[in-house]
C-alpha positions in Angstrom: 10.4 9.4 -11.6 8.1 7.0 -13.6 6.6 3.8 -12.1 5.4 1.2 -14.4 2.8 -1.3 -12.0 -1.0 -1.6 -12.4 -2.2 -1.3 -8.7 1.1 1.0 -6.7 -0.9 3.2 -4.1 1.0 5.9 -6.2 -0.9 6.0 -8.5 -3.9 5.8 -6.5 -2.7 9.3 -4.8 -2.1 11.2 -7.9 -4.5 9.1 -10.9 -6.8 7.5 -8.9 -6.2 3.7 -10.0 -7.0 0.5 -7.9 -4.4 0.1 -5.3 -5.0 -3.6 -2.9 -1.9 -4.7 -0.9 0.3 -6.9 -2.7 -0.8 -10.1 -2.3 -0.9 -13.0 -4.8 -4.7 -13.7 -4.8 -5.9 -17.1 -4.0 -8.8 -19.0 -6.6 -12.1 -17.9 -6.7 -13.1 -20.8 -4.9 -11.4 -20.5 -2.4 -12.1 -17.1 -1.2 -15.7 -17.6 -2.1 -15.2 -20.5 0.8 -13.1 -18.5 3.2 -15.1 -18.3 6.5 -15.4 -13.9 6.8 -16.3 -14.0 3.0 -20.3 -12.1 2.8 -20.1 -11.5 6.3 -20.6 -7.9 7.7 -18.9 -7.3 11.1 -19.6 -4.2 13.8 -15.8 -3.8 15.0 -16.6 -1.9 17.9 -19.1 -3.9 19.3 -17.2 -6.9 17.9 -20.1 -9.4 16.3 -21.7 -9.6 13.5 -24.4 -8.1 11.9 -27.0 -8.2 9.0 -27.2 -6.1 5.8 -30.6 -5.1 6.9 -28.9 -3.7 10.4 -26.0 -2.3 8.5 -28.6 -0.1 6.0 -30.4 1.2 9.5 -26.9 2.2 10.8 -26.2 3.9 8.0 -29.5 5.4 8.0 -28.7 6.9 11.4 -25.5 8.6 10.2 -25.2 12.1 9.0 -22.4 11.1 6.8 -22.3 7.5 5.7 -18.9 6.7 4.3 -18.2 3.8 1.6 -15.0 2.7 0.7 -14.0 0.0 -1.8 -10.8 -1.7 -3.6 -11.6 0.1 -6.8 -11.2 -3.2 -9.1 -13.6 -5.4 -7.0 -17.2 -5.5 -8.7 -18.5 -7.0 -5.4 -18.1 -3.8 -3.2 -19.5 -1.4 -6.2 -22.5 -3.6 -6.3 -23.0 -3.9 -2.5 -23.3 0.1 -2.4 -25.2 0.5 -5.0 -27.8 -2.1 -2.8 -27.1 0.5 0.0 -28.3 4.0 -1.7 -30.8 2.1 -2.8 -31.8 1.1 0.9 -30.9 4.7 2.3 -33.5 5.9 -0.2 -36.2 3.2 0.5 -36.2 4.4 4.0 -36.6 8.2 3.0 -33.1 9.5 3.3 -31.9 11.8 0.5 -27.8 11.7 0.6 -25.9 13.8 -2.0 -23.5 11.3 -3.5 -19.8 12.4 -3.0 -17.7 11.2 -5.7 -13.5 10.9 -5.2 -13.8 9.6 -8.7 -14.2 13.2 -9.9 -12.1 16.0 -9.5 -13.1 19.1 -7.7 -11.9 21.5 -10.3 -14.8 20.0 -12.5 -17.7 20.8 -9.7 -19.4 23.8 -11.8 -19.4 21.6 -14.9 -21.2 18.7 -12.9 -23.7 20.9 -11.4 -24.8 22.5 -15.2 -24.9 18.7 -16.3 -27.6 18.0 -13.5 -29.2 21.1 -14.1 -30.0 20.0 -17.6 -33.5 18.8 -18.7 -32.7 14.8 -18.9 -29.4 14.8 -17.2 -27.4 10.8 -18.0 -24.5 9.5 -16.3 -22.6 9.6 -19.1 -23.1 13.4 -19.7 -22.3 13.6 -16.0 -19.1 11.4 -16.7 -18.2 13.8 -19.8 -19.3 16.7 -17.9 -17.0 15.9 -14.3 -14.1 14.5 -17.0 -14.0 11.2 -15.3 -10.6 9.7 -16.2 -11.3 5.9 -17.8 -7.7 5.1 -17.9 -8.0 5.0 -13.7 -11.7 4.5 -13.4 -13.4 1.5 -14.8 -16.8 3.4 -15.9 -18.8 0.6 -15.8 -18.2 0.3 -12.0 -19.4 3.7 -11.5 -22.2 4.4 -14.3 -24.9 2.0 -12.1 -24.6 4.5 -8.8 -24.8 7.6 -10.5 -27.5 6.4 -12.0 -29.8 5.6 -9.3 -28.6 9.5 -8.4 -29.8 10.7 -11.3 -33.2 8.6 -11.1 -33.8 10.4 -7.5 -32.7 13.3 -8.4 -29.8 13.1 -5.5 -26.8 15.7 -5.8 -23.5 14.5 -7.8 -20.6 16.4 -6.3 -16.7 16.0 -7.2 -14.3 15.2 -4.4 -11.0 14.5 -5.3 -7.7 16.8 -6.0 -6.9 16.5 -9.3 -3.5 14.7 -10.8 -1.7 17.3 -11.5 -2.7 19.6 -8.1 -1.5 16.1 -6.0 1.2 15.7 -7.9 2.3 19.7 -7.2 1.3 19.1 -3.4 3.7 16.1 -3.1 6.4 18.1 -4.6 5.8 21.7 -3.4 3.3 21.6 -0.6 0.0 22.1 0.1 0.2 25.6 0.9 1.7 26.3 -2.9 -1.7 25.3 -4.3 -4.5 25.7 -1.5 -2.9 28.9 -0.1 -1.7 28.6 3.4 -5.4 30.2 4.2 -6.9 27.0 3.0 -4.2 24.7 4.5 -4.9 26.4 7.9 -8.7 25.9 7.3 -8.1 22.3 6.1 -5.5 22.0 9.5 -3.5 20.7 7.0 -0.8 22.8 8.9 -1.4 20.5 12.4 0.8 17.2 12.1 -0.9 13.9 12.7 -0.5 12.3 15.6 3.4 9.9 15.6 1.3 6.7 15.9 -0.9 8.0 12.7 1.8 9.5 10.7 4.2 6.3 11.3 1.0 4.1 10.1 0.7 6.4 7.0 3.8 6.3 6.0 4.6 2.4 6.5 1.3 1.8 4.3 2.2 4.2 2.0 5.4 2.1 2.1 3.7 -1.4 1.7 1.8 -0.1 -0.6 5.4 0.7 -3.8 6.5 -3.2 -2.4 8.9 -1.1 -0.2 10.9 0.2 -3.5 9.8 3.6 -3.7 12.9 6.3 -2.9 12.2 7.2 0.9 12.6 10.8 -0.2 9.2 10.9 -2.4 7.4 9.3 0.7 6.7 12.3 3.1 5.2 14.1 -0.6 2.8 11.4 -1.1 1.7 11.6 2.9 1.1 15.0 1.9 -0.9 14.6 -1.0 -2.9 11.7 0.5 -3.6 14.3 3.5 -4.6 17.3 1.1 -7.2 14.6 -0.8 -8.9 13.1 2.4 -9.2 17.2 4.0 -10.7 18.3 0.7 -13.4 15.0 0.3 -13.9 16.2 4.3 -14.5 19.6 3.0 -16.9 18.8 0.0 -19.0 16.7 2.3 -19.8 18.8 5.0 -21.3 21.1 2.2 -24.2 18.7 2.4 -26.8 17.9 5.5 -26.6 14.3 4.7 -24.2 12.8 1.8 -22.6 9.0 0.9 -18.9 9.5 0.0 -18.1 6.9 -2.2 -14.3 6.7 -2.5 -11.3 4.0 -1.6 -11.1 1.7 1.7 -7.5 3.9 2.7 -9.7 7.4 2.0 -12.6 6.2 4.4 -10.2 5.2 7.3 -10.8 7.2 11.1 -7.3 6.9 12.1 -5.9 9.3 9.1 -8.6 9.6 6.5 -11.5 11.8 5.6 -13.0 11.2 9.5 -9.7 12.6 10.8 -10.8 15.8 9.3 -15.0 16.1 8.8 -14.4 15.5 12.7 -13.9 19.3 12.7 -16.9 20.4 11.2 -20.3 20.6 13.0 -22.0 17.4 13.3 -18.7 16.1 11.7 -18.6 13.0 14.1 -21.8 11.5 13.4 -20.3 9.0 11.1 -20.6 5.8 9.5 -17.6 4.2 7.8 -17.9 1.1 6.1 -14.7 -0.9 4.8 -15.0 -3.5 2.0 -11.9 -5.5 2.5 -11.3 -8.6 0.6 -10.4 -11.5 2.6 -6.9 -13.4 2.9 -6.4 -16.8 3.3 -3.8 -15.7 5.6 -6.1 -14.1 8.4 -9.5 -15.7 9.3 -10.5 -13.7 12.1 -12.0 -10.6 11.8 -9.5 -9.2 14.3 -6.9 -9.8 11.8 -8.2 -7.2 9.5 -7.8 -3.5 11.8 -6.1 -2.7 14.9 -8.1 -3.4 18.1 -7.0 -0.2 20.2 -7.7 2.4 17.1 -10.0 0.9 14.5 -10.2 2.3 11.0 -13.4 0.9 10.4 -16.7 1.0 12.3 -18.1 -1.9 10.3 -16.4 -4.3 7.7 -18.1 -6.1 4.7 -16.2 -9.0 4.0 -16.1 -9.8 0.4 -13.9 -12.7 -1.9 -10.6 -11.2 -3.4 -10.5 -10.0 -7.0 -7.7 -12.3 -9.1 -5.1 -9.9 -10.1 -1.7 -9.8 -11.2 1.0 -9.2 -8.7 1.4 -5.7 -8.5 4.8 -5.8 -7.3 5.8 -7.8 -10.5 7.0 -4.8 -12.6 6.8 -1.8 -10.3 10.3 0.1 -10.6 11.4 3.8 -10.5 13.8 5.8 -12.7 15.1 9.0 -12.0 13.1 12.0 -13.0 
């Protein structure tokens, strides 16, 4: 199979590229004057709330998850303002990476070990892959890591490990040991799997085969158990990974939940918004919300994604 499109959530499960829904994006004026655009909303208690209330929130967590569209410059920045804040306040997160794959994990920790450690001998060190991360993005958190001497850690499965899981299993490269630790080996719930999938769905413009679907739901699920799994390592860490990898309803709460202290949790969204939807309703499901706050941000232009995606036979 090859797919040729920029932004497929494809190749956000096995390269780690930027992956927004297809949707052709609107002027920068106008979703810089879309009503939700810089607004921060509390989806369980249903208002809104401050940056200032969202950094003591976050402050209260164990875990404080960050997600992102990975293109958007907005939603790296806006994190970056919220270490900062953690740290003003005293707290002393590790900073979890998906943008770095686990296999990599010794190397980053002899980087950080090093005299006058840089992000860019962390990057070099962790082999942070350019071609799906735009370094740039990235360089400015690690940084302020480095400057506080806060822990780096690596996250993610690596390409070729997803791409084995979505065609052989997780158990042919974790070992069924570590799938049954990971309870990669209990099914998600129907109303979670059927959600899963139909994103994972939207996500290839609905032209992906159907029979490659249930190995991406796999490798999405061996990715958010392992980020799980590399943060609980840590008494207080900041993942900093994509908006689908934060989500409660199959993401990397579905499974830190299992941990101790695995449900004191903050997850943070940074959705774009749509000219389409104006209320903040419009943007989770009311009944199971992926989210327990959303920043609201203006939508990065981008080509269609769905323009050129197509698959060929393997």
């Amino acid at each position: 199979m090859t797919l040729t499109a920029r932004c497929s959530l494809l190749l956000v499960l096995l390269l780690g590229a930027c992956a927004p829904h297809p949707v052709a994006p609107p002027t920068a004026t106008e979703s810089a004057a879309h009503p939700l655009s810089g607004q921060i909303w509390d989806v369980r208690a249903r208002h809104r709330i401050t940056l200032q209330q969202l950094e003591q929130r976050l402050g209260r967590a164990r875990y404080a998850l960050l997600g992102e569209v990975h293109d958007n410059p907005e939603h790296h920045r806006l994190r970056r303002e919220l270490i900062a804040a953690l740290l003003r306040d005293g707290h002393r997160p590790a900073i979890v990476m998906e943008q770095f794959d686990r296999d990599h994990q010794a190397a980053l920790l002899r980087a950080q070990r090093e005299p006058a450690p840089t992000p860019e001998s962390l990057k070099i060190a962790g082999q942070l892959n350019e071609r799906g991360w735009h370094w740039p993005f990235y360089e400015p958190i690690i940084r302020i890591a480095l400057d506080h001497r806060l822990p780096v850690s690596a996250a993610n499965l690596s390409r070729a490990d997803a791409f084995r899981v979505s065609t052989a299993g997780a158990a042919a490269v974790l070992g069924p040991t570590t799938v049954r630790d990971l309870r990669l080996d209990q099914p998600l719930p129907d109303v979670t799997r059927r959600r899963l999938e139909q994103i994972i769905d939207e996500g290839h413009c609905r032209k992906a085969p159907p029979e490659i679907l249930p190995g991406i739901v796999a490798a999405q699920r061996a990715r958010d158990a392992l980020m799980a799994q590399a943060l609980q390592t840590h008494a207080t860490a900041v993942l900093i990974a994509g908006n689908g990898h934060v989500r409660r309803d199959f993401g990397v709460p579905h499974y830190l939940a299992h941990y101790p202290q695995g449900d004191n949790v903050a997850v943070v969204g940074f959705l774009e918004v749509s000219s389409t939807r104006n209320m903040p309703g419009d943007y989770y499901h009311a009944d199971s919300p992926e989210y327990d706050y959303i920043v609201f941000t203006r939508r990065n232009p981008r080509p269609d994604p769905c323009q050129d995606i197509r698959f060929k036979p393997r």
